[in-house]
N, C-alpha and C positions, 0 to 999 in steps of 0.2 A: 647244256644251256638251259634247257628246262628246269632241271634239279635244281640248277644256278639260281634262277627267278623266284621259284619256289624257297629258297634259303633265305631270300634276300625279303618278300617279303613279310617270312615269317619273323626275322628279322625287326622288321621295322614295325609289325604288328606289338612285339614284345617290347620294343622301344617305346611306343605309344603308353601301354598301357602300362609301365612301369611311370612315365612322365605323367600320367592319370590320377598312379596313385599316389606320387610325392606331393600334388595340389589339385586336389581333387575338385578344392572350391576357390574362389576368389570375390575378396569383396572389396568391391571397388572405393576408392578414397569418398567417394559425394556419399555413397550410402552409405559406408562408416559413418559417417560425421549425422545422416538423415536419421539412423538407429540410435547414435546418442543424444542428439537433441530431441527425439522420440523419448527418451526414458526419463533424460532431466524435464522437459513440459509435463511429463506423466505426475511426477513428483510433484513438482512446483504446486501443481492443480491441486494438491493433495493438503499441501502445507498452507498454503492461503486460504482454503474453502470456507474456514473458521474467520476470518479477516476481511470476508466480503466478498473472496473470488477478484475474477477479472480474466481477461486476455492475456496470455504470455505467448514472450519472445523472449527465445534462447539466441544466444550470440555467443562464439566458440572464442577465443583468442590466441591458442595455440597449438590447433588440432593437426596434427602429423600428414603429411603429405601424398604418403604410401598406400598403395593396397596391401591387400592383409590375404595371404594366400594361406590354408588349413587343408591337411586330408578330410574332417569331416566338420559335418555342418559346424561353422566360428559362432560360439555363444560371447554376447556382450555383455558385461557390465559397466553399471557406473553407481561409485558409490562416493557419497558425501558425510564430511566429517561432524555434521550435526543433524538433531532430525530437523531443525528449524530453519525455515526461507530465511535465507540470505539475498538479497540482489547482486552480490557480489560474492563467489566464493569459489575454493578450490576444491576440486572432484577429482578422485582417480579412478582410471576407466581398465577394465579388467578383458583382456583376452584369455577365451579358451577354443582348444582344438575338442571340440565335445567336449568333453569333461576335462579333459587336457587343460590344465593352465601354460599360457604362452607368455604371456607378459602383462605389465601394466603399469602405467606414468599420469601422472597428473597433465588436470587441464585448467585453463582459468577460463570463469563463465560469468557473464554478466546475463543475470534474468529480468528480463524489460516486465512488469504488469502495467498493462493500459484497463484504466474506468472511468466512467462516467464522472467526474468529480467535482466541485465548487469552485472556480477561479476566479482571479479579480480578470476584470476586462478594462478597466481603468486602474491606475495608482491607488491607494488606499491609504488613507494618512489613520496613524493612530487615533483613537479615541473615535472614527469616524465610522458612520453606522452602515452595513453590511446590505444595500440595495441592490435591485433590481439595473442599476441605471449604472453599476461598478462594479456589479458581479452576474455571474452565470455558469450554468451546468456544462460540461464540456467534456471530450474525452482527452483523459494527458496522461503520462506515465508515473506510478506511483506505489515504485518497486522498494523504494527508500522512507515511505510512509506510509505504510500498512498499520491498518488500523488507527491512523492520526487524518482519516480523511473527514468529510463532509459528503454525502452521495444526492443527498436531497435540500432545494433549499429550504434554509429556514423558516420556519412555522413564527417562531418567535425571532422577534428584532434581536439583531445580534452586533455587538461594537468590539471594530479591531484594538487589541489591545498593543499593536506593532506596526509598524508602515509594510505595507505588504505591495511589492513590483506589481507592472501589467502581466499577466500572463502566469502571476505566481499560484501556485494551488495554495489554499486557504485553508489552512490546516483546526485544527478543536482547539491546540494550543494558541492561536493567533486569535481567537474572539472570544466574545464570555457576551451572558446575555444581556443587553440593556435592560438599563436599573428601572423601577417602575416611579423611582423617586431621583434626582442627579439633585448632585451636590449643588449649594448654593443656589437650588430652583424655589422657586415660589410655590409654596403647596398649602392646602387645608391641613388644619393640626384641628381633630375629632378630638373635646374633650369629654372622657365617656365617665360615669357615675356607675357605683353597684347595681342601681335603680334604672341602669338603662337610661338615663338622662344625659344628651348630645349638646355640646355647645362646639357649633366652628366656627376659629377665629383664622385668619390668616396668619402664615409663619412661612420659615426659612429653612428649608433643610442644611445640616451642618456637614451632611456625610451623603452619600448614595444611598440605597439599598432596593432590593426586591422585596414584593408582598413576603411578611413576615419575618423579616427584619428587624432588628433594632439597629435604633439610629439616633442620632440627636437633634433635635427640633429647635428652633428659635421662634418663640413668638413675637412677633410686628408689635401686635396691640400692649402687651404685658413687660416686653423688652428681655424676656426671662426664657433658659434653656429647661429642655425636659428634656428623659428619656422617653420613644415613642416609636412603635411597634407598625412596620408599614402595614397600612389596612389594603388599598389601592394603588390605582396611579395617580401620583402626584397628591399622596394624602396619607397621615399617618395618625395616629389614634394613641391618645395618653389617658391611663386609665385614673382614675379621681376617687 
């Protein structure tokens, strides 16, 4: 009976340790998925840093259900088909049993970046100028316009060139800077001599422009168009 006991549980000792060795490890489905959204945030941070940075959030869409059982420690990868951020893209994720390749399948990943960005807070009609009182710094996602943001507000007046929604981020390509001269505005036309001799008459701008611009003037008094080179605001200068 003794012998008996003694068979049985050497028996069961070799059983064990034979079931030991066939999964030795197991990683569980949450941490699979925690080690690959570790690796793509790793990256992401990598590929933006030149673009401003920001906050990410990795979001999986078709990540495997399973644990992942290995004799020895399971090395992960994940590798993506370009080196540039995508917000959206497909990644294949690599198993190995240590050096051992086990498998590997694609995943689809949408990577969130949140920053600090320019938004309208009111509607924003074209042509209309870029305030305090319809815009604001905020944080919003802006994984699909990297490097098309605004991070600080403008220093200089800035007019939408596009209706832009409540709530839209207000992108470089949606404003340009207000003109220091608008079309059809009333300005001083500087007419300047070799000799440094200034005569201003009042005139008509025909065209927009910024300091150092050419533009076309109408003068009030003379009834006659120049060419005329923005000096100021609301003031252009024709040389004589």
């Amino acid at each position: 009976m003794k012998n008996k006991t003694i068979k049985s549980l050497i028996s069961l000792f070799i059983l064990a340790l034979s079931v030991s060795s066939v999964s030795a490890y197991t990683l569980s489905r949450a941490d699979f998925e925690t080690e690959v959204k570790k690796q793509i945030t790793i990256q992401a941070q990598k590929q933006i840093e030149k673009l401003g940075g920001g906050e990410i959030e990795v979001r999986i869409l078709n990540m495997p259900q399973t644990n992942i059982q290995t004799k020895n420690q399971p090395i992960i990868k994940v590798d993506s088909n370009t080196n540039g951020f995508l917000s959206r893209d497909l990644k294949r994720v690599s198993i190995y049993d240590g050096t051992t390749f086990i498998k590997s399948f694609p995943i689809s990943v949408n990577t969130l970046v949140y920053r600090d960005v320019l938004c309208a807070t009111n509607p924003i009609a074209r042509e209309q100028n870029i305030t305090i009182s319809n815009s604001s710094i905020k944080k919003s996602e802006i994984g699909q316009y990297l490097g098309q943001t605004i991070e600080t507000f403008p220093q200089k007046p800035l007019v939408a060139t596009r209706n832009i929604q409540k709530d839209g981020i207000i992108l470089k390509t949606y404003v340009k800077s207000k003109p220091d001269v608008l079309k059809d505005s009333t300005i001083n036309i500087v007419f300047k001599s070799k000799d440094n001799l200034k005569i201003t008459v009042d005139g008509k701008a025909l065209k927009e422009g910024s300091i150092g611009d050419n533009i076309l003037v109408k003068s009030l008094k003379y009834n006659k168009v120049y060419n005329a080179t923005v000096s100021n605001k609301n003031e252009a200068t024709v040389r004589i």
